[in-house]
C-alpha positions as CSV (number, residue, x, y, z in Angstrom):
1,X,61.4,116.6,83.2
2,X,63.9,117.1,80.0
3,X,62.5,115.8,77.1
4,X,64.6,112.7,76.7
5,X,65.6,111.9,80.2
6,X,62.6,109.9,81.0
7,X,64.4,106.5,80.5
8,X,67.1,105.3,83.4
9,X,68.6,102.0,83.3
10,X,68.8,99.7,86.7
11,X,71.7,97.8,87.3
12,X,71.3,95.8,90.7
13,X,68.4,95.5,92.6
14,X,65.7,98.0,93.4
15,X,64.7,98.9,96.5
16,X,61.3,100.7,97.8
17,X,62.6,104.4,98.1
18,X,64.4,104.3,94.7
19,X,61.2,102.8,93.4
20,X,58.9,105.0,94.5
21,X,61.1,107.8,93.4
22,X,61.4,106.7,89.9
23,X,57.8,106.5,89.6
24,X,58.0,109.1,87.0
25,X,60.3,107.5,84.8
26,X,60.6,103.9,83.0
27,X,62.9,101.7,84.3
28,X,64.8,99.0,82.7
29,X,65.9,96.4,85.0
30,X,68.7,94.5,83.8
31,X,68.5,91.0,84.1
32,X,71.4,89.6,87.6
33,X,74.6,88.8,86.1
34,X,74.5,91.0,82.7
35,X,78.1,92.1,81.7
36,X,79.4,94.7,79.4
37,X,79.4,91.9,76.6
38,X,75.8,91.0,77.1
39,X,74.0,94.4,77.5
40,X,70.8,94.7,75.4
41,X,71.6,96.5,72.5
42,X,67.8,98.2,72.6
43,X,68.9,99.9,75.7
44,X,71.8,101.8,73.8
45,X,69.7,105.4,73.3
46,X,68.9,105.2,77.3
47,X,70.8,108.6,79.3
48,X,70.5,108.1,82.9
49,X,71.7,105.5,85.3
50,X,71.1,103.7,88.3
51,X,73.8,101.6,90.3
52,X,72.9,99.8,93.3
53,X,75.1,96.4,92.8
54,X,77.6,95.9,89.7
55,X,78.8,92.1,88.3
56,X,81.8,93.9,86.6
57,X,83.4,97.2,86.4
58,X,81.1,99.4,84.8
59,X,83.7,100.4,82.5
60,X,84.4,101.1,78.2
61,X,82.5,98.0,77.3
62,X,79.4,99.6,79.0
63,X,80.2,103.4,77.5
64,X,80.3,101.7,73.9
65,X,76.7,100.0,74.8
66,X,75.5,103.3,76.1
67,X,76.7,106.0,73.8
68,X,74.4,108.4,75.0
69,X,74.3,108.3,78.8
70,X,75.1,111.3,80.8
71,X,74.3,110.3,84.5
72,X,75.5,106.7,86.6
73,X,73.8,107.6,89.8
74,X,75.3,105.4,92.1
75,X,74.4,104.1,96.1
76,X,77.3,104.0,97.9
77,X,80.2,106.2,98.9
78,X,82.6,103.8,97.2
79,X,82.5,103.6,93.5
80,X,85.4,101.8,92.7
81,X,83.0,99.5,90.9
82,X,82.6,102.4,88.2
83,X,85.2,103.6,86.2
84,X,85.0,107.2,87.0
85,X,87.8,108.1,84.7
86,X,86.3,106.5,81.8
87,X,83.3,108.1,82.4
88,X,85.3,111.5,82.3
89,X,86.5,110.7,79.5
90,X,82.6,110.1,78.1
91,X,81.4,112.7,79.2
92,X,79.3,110.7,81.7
93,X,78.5,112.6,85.6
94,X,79.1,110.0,88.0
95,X,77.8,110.6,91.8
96,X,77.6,108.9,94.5
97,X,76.0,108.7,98.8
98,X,78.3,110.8,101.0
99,X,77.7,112.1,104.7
100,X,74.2,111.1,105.0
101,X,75.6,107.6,106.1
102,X,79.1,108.9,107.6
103,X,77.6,108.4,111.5
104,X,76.5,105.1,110.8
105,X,79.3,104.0,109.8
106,X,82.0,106.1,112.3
107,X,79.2,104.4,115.1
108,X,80.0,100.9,113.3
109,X,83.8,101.1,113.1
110,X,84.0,101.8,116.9
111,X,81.4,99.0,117.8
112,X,83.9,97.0,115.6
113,X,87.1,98.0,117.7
114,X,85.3,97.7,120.9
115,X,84.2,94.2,120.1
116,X,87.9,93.0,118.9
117,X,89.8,94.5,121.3
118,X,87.2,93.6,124.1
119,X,86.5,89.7,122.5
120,X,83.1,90.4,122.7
121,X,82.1,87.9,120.3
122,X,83.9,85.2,121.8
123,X,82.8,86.1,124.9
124,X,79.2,85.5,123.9
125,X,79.8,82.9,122.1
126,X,81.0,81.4,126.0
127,X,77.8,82.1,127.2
128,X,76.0,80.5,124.5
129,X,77.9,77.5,124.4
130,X,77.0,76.8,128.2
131,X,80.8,77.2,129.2
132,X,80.4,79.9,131.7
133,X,78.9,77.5,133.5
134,X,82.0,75.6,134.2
135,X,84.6,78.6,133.5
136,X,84.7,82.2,133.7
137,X,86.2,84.2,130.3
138,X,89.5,84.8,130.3
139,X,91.0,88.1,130.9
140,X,91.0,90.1,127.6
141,X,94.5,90.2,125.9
142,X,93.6,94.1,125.0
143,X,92.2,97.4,125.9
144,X,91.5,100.7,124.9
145,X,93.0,102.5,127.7
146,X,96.5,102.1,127.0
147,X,96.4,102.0,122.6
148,X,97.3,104.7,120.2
149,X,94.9,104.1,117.0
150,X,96.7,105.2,113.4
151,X,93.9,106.4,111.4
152,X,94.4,105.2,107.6
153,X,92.1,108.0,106.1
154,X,90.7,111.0,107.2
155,X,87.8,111.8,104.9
156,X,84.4,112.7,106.5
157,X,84.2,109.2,108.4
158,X,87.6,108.9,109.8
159,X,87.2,112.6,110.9
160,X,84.1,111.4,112.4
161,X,85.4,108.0,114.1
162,X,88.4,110.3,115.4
163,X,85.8,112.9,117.6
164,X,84.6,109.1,118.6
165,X,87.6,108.5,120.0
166,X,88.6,111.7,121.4
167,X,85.5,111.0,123.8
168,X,87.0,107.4,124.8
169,X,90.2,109.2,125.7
170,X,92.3,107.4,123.1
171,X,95.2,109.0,121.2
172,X,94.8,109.3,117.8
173,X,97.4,110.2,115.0
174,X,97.1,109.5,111.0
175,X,97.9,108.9,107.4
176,X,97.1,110.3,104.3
177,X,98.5,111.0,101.1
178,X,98.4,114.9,102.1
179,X,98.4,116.7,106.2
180,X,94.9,118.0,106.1
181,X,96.0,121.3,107.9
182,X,92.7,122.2,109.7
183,X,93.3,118.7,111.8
184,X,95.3,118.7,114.9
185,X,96.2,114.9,115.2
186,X,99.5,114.7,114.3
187,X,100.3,113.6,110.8
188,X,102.4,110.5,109.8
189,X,103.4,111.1,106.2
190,X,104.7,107.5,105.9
191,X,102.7,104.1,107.1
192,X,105.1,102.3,107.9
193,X,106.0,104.8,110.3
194,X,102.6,105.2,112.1
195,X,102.5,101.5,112.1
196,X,105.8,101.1,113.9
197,X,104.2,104.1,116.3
198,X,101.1,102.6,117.4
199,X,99.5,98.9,118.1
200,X,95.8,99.7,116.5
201,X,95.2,101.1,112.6
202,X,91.4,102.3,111.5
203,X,91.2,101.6,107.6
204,X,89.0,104.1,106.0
205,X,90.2,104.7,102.3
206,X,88.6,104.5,99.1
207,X,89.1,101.3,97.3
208,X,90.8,101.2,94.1
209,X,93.8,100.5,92.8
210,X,95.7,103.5,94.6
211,X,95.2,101.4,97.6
212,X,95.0,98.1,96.5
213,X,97.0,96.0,99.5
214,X,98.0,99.1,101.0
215,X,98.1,97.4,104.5
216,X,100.7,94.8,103.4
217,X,102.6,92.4,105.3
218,X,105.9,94.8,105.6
219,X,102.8,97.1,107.3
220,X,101.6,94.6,109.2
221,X,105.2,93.6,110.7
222,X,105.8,96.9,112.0
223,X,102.4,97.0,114.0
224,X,103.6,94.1,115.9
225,X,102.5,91.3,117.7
226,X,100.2,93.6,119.9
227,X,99.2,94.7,117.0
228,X,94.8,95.2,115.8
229,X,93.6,96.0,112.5
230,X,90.1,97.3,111.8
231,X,89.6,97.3,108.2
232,X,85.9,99.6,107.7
233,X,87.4,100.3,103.7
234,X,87.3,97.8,101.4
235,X,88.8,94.7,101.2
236,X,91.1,95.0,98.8
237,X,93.1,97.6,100.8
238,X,94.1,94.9,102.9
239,X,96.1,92.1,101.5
240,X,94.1,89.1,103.1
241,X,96.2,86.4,102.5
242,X,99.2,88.7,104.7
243,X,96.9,89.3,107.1
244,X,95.9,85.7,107.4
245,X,99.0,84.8,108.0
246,X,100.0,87.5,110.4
247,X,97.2,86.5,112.6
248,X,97.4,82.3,112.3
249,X,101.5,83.3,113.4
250,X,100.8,85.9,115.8
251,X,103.0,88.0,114.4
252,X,99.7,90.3,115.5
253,X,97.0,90.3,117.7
254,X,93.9,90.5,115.9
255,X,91.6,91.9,113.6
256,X,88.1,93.7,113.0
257,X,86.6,93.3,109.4
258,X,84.0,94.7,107.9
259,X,84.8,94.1,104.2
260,X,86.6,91.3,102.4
261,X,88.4,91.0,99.0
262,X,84.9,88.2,97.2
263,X,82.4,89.6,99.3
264,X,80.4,87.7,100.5
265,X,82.9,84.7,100.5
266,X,85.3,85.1,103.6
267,X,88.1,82.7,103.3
268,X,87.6,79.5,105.7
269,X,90.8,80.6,107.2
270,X,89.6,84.1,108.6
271,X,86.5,82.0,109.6
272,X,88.4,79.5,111.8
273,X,90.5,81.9,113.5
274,X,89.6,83.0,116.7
275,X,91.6,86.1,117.3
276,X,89.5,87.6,114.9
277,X,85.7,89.5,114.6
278,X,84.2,89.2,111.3
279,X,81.0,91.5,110.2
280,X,79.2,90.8,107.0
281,X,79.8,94.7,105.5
282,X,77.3,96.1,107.7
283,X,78.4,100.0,108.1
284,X,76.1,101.7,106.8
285,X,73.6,98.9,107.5
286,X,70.5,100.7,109.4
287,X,67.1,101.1,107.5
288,X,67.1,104.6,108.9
289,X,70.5,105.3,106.9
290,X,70.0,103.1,103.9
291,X,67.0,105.4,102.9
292,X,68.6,107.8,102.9
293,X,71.3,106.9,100.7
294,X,68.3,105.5,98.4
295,X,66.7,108.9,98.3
296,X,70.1,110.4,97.8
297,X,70.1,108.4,94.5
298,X,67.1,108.8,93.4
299,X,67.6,113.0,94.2
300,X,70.8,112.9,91.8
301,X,68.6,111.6,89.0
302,X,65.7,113.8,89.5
303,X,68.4,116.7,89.1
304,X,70.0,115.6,86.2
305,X,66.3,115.2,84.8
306,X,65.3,119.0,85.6
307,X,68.6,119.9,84.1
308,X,70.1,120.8,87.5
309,X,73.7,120.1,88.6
310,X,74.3,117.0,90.1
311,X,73.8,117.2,94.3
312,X,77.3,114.6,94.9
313,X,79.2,114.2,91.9
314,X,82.6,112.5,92.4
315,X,85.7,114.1,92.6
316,X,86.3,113.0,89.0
317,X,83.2,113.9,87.1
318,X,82.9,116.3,84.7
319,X,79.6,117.9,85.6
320,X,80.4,121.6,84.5
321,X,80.6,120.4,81.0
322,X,77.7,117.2,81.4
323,X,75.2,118.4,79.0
324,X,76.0,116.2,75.7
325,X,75.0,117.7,72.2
């Protein structure tokens, strides 16, 4: 280990593999709730650190606490909760979980499309409630079989959900900000569009402001009334109070979601619907995958610490220059 780089800061909780993995350093735990205004001051000289949870935007008012720190290792594959262009700017390596969790997820988002378009959920919750009994469950309103899913994204896990659904047999197209060339979907270069084209979109886009409400109510309109929306990004790419109000009016058919805009509140109105299958942001959600993103952390600090590149900084970091004076 660098002299120097013995100290990493922990912002959310810990967990056993990250732990056991930072045995060899100290950790300073931040107390739950600590902003960028309350940061211990003694922590300032500290270089490395860990994210597994955020209260706030780790933005400026944490780079002017932490003048010094070269590394935020953080779990996840979304890190809109770090401001990766401030930490450019610093001089601060930001990386993040990729692939190791991109089947988990790509396995969650069609479980998640089965169950809506299916009603699974409300199918079960028939049984439970004794009403099969009395009456059998109605005919589903939807089915795979004759739907045309618009991919939002195509990143490693969309790529991944699509080979999914090329094994159900269902038609897949997409959108992105760019054709990926190497793909042989066809490519929709405005939503809108794709939304006018097909009854089912797959939301898999980084959160962020870039696609803050992306899937607005304009979007939603053109989908239509047999329309489904399976949001596996982030909540705020949806806007939820369109949404809410394109599924209380029918105006479409239902929704999947695995994320929400005040996680973990849902609004009561998502809640009370029934035309819609609400998950509590489980994607990744295994043991089996969640360790590995842990160790994934934990191996991006132990690089940094041996002076090694990072293993899965972002797109934005500036790791060829990360070594500060």
């Amino acid at each position: 280990m660098h002299a120097g780089k013995n100290e990493v800061v922990l912002v959310g909780p810990s967990k056993p593999v990250i732990a056991k993995g930072l045995a060899g350093f100290t950790v300073h735990s931040l107390p739950a709730g600590v902003t960028g205004k309350t940061l211990p001051a003694a922590l300032g000289q500290v270089r490395g650190m860990v994210v597994t949870g955020a209260p706030e935007l780790i933005g400026e008012a944490w780079f002017a606490r932490f003048p010094k720190l070269e590394i935020i290792s953080h779990f996840g594959v979304g890190y809109d909760r770090v401001d990766a262009v401030a930490a450019a700017k610093h001089g601060v390596i930001v990386t993040n979980t990729p692939e190791v969790l991109t089947e988990e997820v790509a396995d969650t988002a069609l479980g998640l499309l089965i169950s809506t378009v299916r009603e699974f959920p409300q199918a079960e919750r028939h049984v439970r409630a004794g009403r099969w009994l009395h009456q059998g469950y109605p005919l589903s309103k939807a089915t795979l079989r004759n739907r045309t899913v618009g991919m939002v994204g195509m990143g490693a896990i969309g790529q991944a959900i699509a080979r999914r659904l090329d094994a159900f047999g269902v038609p897949v197209v997409y959108h992105t900000r760019k054709p990926r060339s190497e793909l042989a979907y066809r490519y929709y270069a405005s939503l809108i569009d794709m939304a006018g084209d097909v009854d089912t979109l797959m939301v898999i886009v980084p959160g962020g402001p870039a696609t803050r409400n992306m899937i607005n109510a304009e979007v939603l309109e053109a989908l239509g009334p047999d329309g489904i929306v399976i949001n596996m990004a982030r909540g705020s790419v949806v806007d939820e109070r369109a949404l809410i109000k394109a599924l209380a009016e029918k105006r479409i058919l239902s929704a999947g979601l695995d994320v929400y805009v005040n996680e973990p509140d849902v609004p009561q109105q998502l809640i009370e619907l029934d035309n819609v299958v609400l998950l509590p942001h489980l994607g990744s959600a295994s043991i089996y995958t969640r360790e590995k993103m842990d160790q994934l952390v934990v191996d991006n600090i132990l690089a940094w610490a041996a002076d090694q590149p990072p293993l899965t900084p972002v797109v934005e970091t500036p790791w060829r220059s990360w070594a500060k004076a």
